[in-house]
C-alpha positions as CSV (number, residue, x, y, z in Angstrom):
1,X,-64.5,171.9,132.2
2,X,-64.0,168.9,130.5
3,X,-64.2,168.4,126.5
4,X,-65.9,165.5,125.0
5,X,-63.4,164.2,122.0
6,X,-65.3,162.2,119.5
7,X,-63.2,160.6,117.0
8,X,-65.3,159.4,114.5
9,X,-62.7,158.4,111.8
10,X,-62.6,154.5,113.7
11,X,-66.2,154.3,112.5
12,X,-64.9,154.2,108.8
13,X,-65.3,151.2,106.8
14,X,-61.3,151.2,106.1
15,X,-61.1,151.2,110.0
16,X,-63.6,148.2,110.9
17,X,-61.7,145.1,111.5
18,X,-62.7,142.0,108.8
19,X,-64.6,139.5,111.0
20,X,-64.6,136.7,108.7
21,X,-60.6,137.2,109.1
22,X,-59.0,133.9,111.6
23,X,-55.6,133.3,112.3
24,X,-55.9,129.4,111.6
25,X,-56.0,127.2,108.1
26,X,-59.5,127.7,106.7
27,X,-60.8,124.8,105.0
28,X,-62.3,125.6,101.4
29,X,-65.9,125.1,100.9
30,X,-68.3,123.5,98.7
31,X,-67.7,120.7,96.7
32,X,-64.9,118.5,97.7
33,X,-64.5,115.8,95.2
34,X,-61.6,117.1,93.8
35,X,-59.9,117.1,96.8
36,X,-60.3,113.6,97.5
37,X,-59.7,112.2,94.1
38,X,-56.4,114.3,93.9
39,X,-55.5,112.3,97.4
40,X,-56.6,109.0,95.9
41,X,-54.6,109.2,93.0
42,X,-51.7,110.5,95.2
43,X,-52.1,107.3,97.1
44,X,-52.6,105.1,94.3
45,X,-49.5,106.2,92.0
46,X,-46.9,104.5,94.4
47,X,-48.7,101.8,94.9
48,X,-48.9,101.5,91.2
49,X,-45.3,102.3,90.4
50,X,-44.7,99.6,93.1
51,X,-47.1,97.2,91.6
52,X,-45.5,97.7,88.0
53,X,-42.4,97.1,89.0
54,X,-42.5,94.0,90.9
55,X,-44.6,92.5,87.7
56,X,-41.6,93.4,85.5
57,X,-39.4,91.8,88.3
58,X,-41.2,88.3,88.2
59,X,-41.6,88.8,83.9
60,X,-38.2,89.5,83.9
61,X,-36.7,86.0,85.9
62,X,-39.5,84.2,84.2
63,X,-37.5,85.0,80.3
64,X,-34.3,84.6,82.0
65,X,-35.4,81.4,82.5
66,X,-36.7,80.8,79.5
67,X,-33.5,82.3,77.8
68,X,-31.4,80.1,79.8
69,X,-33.6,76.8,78.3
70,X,-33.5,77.9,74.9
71,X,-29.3,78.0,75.2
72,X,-29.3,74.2,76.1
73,X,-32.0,73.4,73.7
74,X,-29.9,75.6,71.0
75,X,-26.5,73.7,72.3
76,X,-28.3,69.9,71.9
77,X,-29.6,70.4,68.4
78,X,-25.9,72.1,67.3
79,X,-24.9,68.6,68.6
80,X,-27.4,67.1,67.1
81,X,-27.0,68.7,63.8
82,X,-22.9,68.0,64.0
83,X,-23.7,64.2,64.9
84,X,-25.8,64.5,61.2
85,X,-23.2,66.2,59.3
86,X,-20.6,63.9,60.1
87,X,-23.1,60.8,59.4
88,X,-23.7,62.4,56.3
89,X,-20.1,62.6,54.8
90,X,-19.4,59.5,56.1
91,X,-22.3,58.6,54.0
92,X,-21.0,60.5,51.0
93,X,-17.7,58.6,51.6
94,X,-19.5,55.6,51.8
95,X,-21.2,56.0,48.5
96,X,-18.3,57.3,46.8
97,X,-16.1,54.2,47.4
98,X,-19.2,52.1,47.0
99,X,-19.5,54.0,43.0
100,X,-15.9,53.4,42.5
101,X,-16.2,50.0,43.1
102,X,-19.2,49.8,40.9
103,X,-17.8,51.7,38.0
104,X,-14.7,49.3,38.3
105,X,-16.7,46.7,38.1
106,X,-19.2,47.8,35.4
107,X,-16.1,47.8,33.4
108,X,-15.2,44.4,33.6
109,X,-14.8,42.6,30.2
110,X,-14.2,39.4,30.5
111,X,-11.7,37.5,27.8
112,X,-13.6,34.7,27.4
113,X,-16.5,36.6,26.2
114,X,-14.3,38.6,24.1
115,X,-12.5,35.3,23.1
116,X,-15.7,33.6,22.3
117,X,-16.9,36.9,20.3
118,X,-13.9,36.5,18.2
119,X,-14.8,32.8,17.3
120,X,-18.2,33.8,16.6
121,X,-17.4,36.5,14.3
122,X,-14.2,35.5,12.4
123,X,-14.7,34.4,8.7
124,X,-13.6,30.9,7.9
125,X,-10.8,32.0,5.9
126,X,-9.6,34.0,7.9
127,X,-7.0,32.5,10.8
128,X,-6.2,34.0,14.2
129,X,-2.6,34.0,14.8
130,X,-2.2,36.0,18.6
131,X,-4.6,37.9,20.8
132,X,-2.8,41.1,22.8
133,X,-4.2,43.8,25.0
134,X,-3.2,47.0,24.6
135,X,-3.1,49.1,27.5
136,X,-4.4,52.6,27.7
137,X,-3.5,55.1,25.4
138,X,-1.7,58.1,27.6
139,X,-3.9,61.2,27.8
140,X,-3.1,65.0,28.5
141,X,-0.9,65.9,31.7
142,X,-3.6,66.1,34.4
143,X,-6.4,64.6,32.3
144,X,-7.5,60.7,32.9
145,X,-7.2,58.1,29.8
146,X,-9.9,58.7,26.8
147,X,-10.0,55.2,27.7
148,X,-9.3,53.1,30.6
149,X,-10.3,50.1,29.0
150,X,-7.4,50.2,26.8
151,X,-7.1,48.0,23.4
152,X,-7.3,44.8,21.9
153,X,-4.6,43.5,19.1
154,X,-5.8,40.8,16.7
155,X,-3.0,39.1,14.0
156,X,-3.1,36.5,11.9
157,X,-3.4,35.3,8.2
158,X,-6.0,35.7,6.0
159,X,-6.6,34.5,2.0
160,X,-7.0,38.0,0.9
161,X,-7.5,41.1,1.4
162,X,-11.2,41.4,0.8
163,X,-11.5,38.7,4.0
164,X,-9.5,40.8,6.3
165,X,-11.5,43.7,5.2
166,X,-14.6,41.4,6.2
167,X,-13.6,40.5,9.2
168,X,-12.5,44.1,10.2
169,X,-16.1,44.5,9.4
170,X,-17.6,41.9,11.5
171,X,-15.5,43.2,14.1
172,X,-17.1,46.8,14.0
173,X,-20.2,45.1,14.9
174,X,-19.6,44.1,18.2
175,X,-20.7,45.2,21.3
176,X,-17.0,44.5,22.9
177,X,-15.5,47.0,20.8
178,X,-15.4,50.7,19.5
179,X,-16.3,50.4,16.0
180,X,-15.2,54.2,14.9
181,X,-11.5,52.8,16.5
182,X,-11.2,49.6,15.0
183,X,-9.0,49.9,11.8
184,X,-6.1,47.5,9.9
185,X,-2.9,48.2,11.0
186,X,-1.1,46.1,8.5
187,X,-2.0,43.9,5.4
188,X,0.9,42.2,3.3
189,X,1.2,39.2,1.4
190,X,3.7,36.8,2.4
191,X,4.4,32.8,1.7
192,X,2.3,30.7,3.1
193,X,3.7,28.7,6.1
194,X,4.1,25.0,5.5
195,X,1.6,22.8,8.3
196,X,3.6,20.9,11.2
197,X,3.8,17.6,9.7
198,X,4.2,18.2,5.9
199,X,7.8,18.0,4.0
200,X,7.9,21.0,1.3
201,X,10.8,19.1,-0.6
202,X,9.2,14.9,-0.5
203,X,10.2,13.2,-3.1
204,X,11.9,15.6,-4.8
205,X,9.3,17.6,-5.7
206,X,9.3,21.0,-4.0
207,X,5.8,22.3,-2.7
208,X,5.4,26.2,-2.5
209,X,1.8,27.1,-1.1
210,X,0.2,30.4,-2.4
211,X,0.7,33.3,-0.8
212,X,-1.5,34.9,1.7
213,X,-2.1,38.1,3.7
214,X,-0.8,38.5,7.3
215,X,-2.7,41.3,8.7
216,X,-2.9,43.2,12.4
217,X,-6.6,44.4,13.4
218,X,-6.2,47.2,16.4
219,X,-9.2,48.4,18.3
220,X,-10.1,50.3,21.3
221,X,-12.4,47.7,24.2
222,X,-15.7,49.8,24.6
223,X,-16.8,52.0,27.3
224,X,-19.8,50.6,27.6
225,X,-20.7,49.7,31.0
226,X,-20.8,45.6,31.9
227,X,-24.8,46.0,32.9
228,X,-25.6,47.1,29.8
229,X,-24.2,44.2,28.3
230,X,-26.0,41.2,30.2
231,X,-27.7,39.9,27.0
232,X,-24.1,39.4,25.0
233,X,-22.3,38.3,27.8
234,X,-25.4,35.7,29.0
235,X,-24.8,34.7,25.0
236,X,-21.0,34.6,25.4
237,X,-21.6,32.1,28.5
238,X,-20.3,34.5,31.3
239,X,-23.3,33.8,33.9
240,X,-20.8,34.3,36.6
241,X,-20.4,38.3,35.7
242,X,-23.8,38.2,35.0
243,X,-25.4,36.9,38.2
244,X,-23.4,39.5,40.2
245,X,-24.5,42.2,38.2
246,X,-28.3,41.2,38.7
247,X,-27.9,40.9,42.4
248,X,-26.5,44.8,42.3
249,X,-28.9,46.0,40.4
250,X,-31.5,44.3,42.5
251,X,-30.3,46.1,45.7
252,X,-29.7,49.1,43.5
253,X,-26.1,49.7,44.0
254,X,-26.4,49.8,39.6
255,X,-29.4,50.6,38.2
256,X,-31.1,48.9,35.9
């Protein structure tokens, strides 16, 4: 006889093979969106990144460019600015010769207006013997002359005392001369010299002239520059000195 086996363990759920279950790549369902914008922006990023980078390519040739202008536009104005610096010592050389030469000639004092400041001021009794520059007195090592000018030496005779104490006086007042440095050297009385021309013994009779002083005035020229001076020495007669001066003053190498 046969037996009918009936095996009814396959029929079990554990047993049932899953029929939603393929061997191929299963595509995910519903809403895809994300999908595709995670593709675009996968497909944009290198194109980005490429995109960037050529942009800093061209930025970057366009400043070395620009840096490369700059350099020869830097290297003309140091040019430029050594071409001024060296006009503008020459300058300063310029000038400082040119102020030299001015403060030489500021100083300027001519002798005849001196001279002719001496006739003007010396009392009638009072004679004028010799007229003598003195030349600077010699300062401290390293140190110029207090000054440059140097001095002036009047001697002579005078009737007395009291006139060379005048005309030491009238000498204080003038512009040529330091009045705090003009002082009387020496004042003595001594015998009247005779005049060319006249015997001291004619006839027998011997002439003896009173005595009178002979004196030496010292005083230091003053530093007073030349153009402040235009009025005495247009006075004096120097119109030479003083025309120059005028014409300088105009173009403002002195001023006024």
């Amino acid at each position: 006889m046969y037996s009918l086996d009936i095996n009814f363990l396959k029929d079990r759920p554990i047993y049932q093979k899953n029929p939603h279950k393929s061997r191929g790549i299963s595509l995910p369902s519903g809403d895809l969106t994300p999908v595709y914008v995670g593709v675009a922006l996968g497909l944009c990023f290198p194109a980005f990144v490429g995109t960037s980078w050529w942009f800093l390519q061209a930025k970057n040739g366009e400043l070395e460019q620009q840096i490369a202008q700059l350099d020869q536009e830097n290297k003309r104005l140091e040019t430029e600015i050594g071409n001024i610096n060296k006009i503008r010592e020459e300058t300063k050389r310029v000038k400082a010769e040119t102020q030299g030469l001015v403060t030489v000639f500021d100083q300027i004092r001519p002798w005849s207006a001196m001279l002719q400041d001496l006739r003007d001021r010396i009392p009638a009794t009072v004679q004028i013997e010799n007229v003598k520059q003195l030349p600077p007195t010699p300062a401290a090592q390293g140190q110029p002359p207090s000054n440059p000018a140097g001095g002036l030496e009047v001697t002579g005779l005078a009737r007395s005392f009291n006139d060379v104490n005048d005309f030491l006086l009238t000498l204080q007042q003038s512009q040529f001369l330091k009045s705090s440095e003009s002082r009387i050297i020496t004042a003595t009385l001594v015998d009247a010299p005779i005049p060319p021309g006249i015997n001291s013994s004619a006839n027998g009779v011997q002439i003896k002239l009173p005595q009178v002083v002979k004196y030496t005035i010292q005083s230091s020229l003053s530093d007073v520059p030349a153009s402040e001076l235009i009025r005495e020495l247009e006075q004096k007669g120097t119109v030479g000195l003083v025309s120059r001066i005028r014409s300088m003053q105009q173009t403002g190498v002195i001023s006024k």
